[in-house]
N, C-alpha and C positions, 0 to 999 in steps of 0.2 A: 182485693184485700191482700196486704201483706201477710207473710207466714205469722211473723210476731203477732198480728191480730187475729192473726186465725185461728193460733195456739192459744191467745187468750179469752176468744170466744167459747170454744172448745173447755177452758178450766170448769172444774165442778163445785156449787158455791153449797154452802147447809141449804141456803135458800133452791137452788135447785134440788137439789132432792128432796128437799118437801114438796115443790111442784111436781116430781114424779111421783111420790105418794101419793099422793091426789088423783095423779093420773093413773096410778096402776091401781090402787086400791090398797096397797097394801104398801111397807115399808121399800126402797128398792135399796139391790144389793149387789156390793161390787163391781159400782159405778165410776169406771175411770175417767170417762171425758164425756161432755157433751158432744155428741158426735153431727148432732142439727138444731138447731135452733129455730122458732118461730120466728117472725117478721116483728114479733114483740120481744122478743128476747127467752118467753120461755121452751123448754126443754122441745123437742120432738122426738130425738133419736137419739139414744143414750148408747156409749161403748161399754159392755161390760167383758170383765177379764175374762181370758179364756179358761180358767180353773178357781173356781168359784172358792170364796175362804174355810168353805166346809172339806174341798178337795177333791170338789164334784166335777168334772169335765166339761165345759160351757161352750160348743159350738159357735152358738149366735152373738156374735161379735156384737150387731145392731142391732137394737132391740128397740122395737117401735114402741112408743110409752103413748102418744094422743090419743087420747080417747075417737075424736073425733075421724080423727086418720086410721087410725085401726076399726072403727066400726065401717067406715067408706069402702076397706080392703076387704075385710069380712064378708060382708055382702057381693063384693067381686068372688072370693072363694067359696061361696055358698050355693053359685051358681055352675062351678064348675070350670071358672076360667083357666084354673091349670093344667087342665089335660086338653084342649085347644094348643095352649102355650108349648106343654109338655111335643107334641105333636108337630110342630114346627121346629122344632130345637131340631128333634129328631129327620125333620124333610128338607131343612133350608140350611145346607153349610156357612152360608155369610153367617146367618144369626146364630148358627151352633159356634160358630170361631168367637164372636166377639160376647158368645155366655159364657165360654170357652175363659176366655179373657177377664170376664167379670170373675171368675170363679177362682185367677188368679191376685186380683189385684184383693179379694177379701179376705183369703190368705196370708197376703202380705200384710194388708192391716189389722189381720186378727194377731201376727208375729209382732209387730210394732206395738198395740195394745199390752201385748202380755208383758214385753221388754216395759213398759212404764207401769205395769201394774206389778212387776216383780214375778211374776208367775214363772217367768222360762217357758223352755218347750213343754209341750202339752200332748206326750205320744202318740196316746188314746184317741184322738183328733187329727193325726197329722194326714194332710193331704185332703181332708174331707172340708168340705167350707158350711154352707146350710142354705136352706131354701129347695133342695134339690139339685144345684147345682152340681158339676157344669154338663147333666146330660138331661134334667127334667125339672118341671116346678113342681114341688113341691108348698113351697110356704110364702105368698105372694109379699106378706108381712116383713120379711128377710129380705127379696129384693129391694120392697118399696123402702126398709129401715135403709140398704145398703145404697139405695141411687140419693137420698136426701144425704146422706152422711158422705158418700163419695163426689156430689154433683151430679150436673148431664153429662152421660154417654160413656159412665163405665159401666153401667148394668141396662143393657136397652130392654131386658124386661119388665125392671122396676121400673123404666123411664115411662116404657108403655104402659102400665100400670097408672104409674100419676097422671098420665093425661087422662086415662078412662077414667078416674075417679075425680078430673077437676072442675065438673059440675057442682061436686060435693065439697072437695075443699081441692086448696091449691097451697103450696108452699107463698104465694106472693099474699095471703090474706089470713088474717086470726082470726080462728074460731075455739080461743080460750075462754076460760072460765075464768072470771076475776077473782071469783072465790078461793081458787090454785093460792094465788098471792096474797090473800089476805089474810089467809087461817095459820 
């Protein structure tokens, strides 16, 4: 996909953020880019600014909005899977380097995000990214937001992540509600 398409995939339409209402249950807010897309076209992973229009501090750059994908992860986190994960950050230096890594390149795009949503630097947050990043897991939902919106192989614990959950769903298949789009 070229950049120009990729930036235009990424724009944020009324009609998407009515498909995140939907999704989230509630209005969504200070929503800059569509940061994943479904294999249909609607929402998965929303960017939102890093300093909320209240003035509140917003860490989580990705913000997982599917229902369906977030109850897949949920379930993984209910079980306990982040302190396995947490655990090997800590024993395996290859994977501690390249969470290492992810925990810089979400940074970057949480700076790039704020530069188009006007916010500037965001003190309060700086140097910290989310999910537990880059020494533990904390919030599998943040990875999995941050590997759909970045691709394969900038977050190999999100990466791991979607494969354990692609019983359930998979980025190559919709499991929307047509309802999203119709209301």
């Amino acid at each position: 996909m070229s950049d120009a398409a990729r930036e235009q995939d990424r724009t944020v339409t009324d009609q998407d953020l009515t498909v995140v209402g939907h999704q989230l249950g509630r209005p969504a807010r200070d929503v800059v880019e569509i940061a994943a897309r479904c294999v249909c076209g609607n929402p998965l992973v929303v960017a939102t600014a890093p300093r909320l229009g209240n003035g509140t501090p917003f860490p989580t750059v990705f913000y997982l909005t599917h229902p369906v994908v977030t109850a897949a992860v949920s379930r993984l986190e209910a079980e306990g899977a982040m302190y396995a994960m947490s655990d090997r950050v800590a024993e395996d230096p290859e994977l501690a380097e390249r969470y290492r890594a992810a925990h810089e390149n979400y940074l970057a795009e949480r700076r790039r995000i704020g530069e188009l949503a006007g916010t500037g630097e965001v003190p309060e947050i700086e140097g910290i990214s989310a999910g537990g990043m880059p020494t533990r897991v904390k919030c599998l939902h943040v990875l999995v937001g941050h590997s759909l919106a970045a691709g394969p192989g900038v977050n190999p614990l999100g990466d791991e992540t979607l494969e354990t959950i692609s019983a359930t769903w998979t980025p190559q298949r919709c499991a929307c509600d047509p309802a999203w789009r119709a209301a």
